[in-house]
C-alpha positions in Angstrom: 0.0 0.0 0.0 1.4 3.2 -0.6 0.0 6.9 0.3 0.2 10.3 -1.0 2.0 11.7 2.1 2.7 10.5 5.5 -0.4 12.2 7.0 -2.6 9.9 4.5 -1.3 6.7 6.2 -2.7 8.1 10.0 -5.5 5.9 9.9 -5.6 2.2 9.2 -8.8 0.4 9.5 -8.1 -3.5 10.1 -10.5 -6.2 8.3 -12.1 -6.9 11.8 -12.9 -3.0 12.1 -10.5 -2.0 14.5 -8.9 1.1 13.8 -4.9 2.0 14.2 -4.1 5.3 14.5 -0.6 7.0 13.8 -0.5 7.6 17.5 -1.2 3.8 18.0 1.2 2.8 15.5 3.8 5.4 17.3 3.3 4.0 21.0 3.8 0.6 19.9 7.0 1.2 18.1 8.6 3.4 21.3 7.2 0.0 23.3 9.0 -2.2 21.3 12.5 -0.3 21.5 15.2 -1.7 23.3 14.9 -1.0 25.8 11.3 0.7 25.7 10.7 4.3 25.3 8.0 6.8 25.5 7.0 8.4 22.1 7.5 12.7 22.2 3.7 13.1 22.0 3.8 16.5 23.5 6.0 17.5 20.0 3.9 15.4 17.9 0.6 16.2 18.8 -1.3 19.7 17.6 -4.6 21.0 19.0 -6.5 22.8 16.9 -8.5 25.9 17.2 -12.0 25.4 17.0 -12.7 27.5 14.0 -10.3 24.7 11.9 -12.1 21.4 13.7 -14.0 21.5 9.9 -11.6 22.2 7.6 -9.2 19.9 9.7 -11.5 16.8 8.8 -12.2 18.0 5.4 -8.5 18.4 4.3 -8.1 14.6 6.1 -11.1 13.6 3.7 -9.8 14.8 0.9 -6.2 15.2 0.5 -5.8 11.9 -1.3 -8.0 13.4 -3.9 -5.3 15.5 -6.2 -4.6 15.9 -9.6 -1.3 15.4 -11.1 0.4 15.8 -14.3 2.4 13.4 -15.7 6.3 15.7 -16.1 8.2 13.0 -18.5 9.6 10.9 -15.4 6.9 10.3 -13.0 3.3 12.2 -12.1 3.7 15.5 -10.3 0.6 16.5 -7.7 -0.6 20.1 -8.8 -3.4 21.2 -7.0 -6.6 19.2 -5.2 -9.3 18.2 -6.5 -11.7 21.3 -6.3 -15.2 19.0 -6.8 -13.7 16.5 -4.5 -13.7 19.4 -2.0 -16.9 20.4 -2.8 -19.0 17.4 -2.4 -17.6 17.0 0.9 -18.0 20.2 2.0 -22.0 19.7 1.1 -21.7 16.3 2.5 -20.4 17.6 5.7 -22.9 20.4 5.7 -20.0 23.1 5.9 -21.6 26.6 6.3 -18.9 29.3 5.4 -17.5 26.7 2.3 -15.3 29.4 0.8 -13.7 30.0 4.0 -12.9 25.8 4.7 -11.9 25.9 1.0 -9.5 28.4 1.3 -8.2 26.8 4.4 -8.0 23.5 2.8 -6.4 24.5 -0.4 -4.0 26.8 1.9 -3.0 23.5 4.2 -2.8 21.2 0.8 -0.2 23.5 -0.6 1.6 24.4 2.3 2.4 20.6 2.4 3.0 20.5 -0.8 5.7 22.9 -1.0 7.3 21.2 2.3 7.5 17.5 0.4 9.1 19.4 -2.1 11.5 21.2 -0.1 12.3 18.3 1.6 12.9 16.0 -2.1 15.4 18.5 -3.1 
């Protein structure tokens, strides 16, 4: 299995329907460490604002959906997909959806320009 970026791969739901969350997947590997450690939650973990709670679980929703042009070598992600946003804005109910898009297509490309950062 292989995901866009890191944050993709947060949550993996199990054939049984348990749920592993990166923070699950974290603990266990600082527990397994020779000897065992504890995991640097406090410089892992963010809390939000409240006025992001929605366009935090939108951008998790969505951020797999991308588009991507193809550059000669491999595909290169450009942008999201704007009607992927949009349908789950309206599924969600999102009141103020220009605001959540803007923070959305702000957080997408923030990361984007990190990833790329970091690959060079």
């Amino acid at each position: 299995m292989q995901f866009f970026d890191d944050q993709a791969a947060s949550r993996i739901e199990l054939d049984g329907g348990a749920v592993l969350t990166k923070c699950d997947q974290c603990r266990q590997q600082y527990s397994e460490r020779v000897p065992p450690d504890e995991p640097p939650c406090n410089d892992c973990w963010v809390d939000l604002m409240e006025e992001n709670n929605d366009a935090a679980k939108i951008f998790r929703i969505v951020r797999g959906q991308v588009i991507s042009l193809h550059n000669g070598q491999h595909d290169e992600v450009i942008d999201l997909n704007f009607c992927a946003l949009k349908v789950v804005m309206d599924w969600y109910e999102i009141q103020n959806q220009r605001e959540c898009f803007e923070k959305v297509h702000g957080t997408f490309h923030h990361f984007i320009r990190e990833r790329r950062q970091n690959e060079s």
